[in-house]
C-alpha positions as CSV (number, residue, x, y, z in Angstrom):
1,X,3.5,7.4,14.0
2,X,6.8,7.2,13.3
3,X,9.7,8.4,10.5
4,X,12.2,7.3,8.9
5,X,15.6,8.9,8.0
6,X,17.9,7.9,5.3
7,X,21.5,7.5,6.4
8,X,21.4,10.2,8.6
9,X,20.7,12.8,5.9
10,X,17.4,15.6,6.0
11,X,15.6,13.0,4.0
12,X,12.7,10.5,5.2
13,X,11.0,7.8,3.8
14,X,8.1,9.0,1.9
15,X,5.7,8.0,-0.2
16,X,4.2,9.4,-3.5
17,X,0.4,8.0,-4.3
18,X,0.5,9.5,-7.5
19,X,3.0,6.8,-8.9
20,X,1.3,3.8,-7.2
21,X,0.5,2.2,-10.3
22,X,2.1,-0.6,-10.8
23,X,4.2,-0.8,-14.7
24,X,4.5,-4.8,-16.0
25,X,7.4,-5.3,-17.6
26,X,9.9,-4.5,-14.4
27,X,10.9,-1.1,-12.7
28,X,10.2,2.5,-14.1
29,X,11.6,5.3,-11.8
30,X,8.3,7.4,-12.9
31,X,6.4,4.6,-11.2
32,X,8.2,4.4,-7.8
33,X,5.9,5.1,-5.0
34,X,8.5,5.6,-2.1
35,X,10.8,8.5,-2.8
36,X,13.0,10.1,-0.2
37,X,11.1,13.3,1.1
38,X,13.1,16.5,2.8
39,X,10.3,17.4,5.6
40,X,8.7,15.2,8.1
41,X,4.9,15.5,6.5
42,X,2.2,12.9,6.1
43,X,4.1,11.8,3.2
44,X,6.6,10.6,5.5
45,X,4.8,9.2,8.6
46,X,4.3,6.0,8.7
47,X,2.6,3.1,11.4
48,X,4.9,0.8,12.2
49,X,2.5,-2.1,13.4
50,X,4.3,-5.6,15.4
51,X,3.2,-8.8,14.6
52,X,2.6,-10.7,17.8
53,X,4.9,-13.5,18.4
54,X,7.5,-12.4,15.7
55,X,10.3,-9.5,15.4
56,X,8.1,-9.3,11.9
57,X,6.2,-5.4,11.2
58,X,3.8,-3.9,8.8
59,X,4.3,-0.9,7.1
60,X,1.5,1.6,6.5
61,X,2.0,5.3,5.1
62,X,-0.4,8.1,7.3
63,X,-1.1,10.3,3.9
64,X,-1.9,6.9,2.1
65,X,-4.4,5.5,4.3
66,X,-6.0,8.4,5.1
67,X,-6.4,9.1,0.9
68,X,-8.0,5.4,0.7
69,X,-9.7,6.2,3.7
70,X,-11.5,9.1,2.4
71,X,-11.7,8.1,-1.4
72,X,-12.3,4.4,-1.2
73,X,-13.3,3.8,-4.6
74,X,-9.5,5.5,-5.4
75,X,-8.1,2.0,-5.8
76,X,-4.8,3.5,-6.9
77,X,-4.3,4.7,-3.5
78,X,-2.7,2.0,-1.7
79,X,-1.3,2.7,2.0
80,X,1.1,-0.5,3.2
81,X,4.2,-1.6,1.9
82,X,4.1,-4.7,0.0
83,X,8.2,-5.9,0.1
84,X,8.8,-9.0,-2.5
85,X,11.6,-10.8,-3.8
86,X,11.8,-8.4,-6.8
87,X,10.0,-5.4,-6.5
88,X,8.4,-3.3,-3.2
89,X,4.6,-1.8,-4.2
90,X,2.2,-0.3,-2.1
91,X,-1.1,-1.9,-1.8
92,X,-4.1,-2.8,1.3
93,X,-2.7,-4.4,3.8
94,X,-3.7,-8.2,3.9
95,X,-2.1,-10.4,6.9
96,X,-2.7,-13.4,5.7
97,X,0.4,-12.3,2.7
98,X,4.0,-12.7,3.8
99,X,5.0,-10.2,1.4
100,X,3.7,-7.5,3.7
101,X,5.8,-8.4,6.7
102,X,9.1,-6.6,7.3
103,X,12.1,-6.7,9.5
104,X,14.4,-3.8,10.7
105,X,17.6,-5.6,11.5
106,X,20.4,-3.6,13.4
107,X,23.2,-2.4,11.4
108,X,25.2,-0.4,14.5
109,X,25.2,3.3,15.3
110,X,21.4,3.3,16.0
111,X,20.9,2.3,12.0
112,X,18.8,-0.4,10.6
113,X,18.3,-2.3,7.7
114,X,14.4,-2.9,6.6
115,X,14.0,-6.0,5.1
116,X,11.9,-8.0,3.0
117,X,9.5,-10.6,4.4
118,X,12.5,-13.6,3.6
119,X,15.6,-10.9,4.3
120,X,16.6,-11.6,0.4
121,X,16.2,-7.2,-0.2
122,X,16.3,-3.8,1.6
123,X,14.9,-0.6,1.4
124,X,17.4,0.6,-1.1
125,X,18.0,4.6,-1.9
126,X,18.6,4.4,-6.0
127,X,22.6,5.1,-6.3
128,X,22.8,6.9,-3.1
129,X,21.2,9.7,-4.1
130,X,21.5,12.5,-1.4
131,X,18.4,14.9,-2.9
132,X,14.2,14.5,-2.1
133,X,12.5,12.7,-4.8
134,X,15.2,9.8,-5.1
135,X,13.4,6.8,-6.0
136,X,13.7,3.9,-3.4
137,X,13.3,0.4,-4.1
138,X,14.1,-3.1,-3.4
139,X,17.8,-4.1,-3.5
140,X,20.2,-7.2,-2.3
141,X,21.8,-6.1,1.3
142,X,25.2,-4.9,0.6
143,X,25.8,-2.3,3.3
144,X,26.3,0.9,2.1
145,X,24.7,4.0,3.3
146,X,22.0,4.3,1.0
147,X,20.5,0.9,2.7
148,X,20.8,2.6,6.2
149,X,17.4,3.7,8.1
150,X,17.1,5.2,11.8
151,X,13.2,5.3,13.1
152,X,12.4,8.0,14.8
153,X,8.8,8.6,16.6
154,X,6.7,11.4,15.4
């Protein structure tokens, strides 16, 4: 398992299965399922799985899968990330759907960007926002903090 911190800050990458509910119509900050998260809980651990042959990863939250896990018929408990052009979600993982590989590219000082399956977004913390709960979502690279990740192993 590992962790994610957000710009070298007391905050991690978390997720909240309570919001996993998808909202048509485009984003809703009370529908965000990855918030930033001040302790290092099951929220926050996540499986960072490679995929052979590529520098590509898949995403899956510890607290999310083991919810579906033990509640399968919970369907709004979804435990991988799920990165598109638009919009990140979480949902079962399926391999055969590019949408759920990402990319941790280098962005110096032991930092790294996590990208979408064609690098067009990043795991973006919603105006910076320094305090837990802070909605994150998908966002063009444009290298500020908030877009900065360091992985550490749990």
């Amino acid at each position: 398992m590992s962790a994610l911190s957000y710009a070298g800050h007391e905050l991690y990458l978390g997720v909240t299965v309570e919001r996993a509910h998808p909202v048509s119509g485009g984003w809703d900050d009370n529908w965000a399922p990855l918030v930033t998260t001040s302790v290092a809980d099951d929220c926050s651990l996540w499986q960072l799985a490679g995929i052979q042959g590529t520098a590509g990863f898949y995403l899956t939250n510890k607290k999310a899968g083991a919810l579906q896990e033990a509640v399968p018929e919970a369907k709004h408990h979804f435990p991988s990330i799920r990165f598109g052009s638009e919009a990140l979600s979480l949902y079962p993982l399926d391999s055969m759907e590019p949408e759920f590989v990402l990319y941790a590219d280098d962005v110096g000082d032991g930092y790294v960007a996590i990208n979408n399956h064609d690098k067009s977004r990043v795991l973006d913390v919603r105006g910076g926002n320094r305090t837990a709960g802070a909605s994150i979502f998908a966002w063009p690279w444009n290298g500020g903090e908030n877009q900065r990740w360091r992985v550490y192993a749990a």
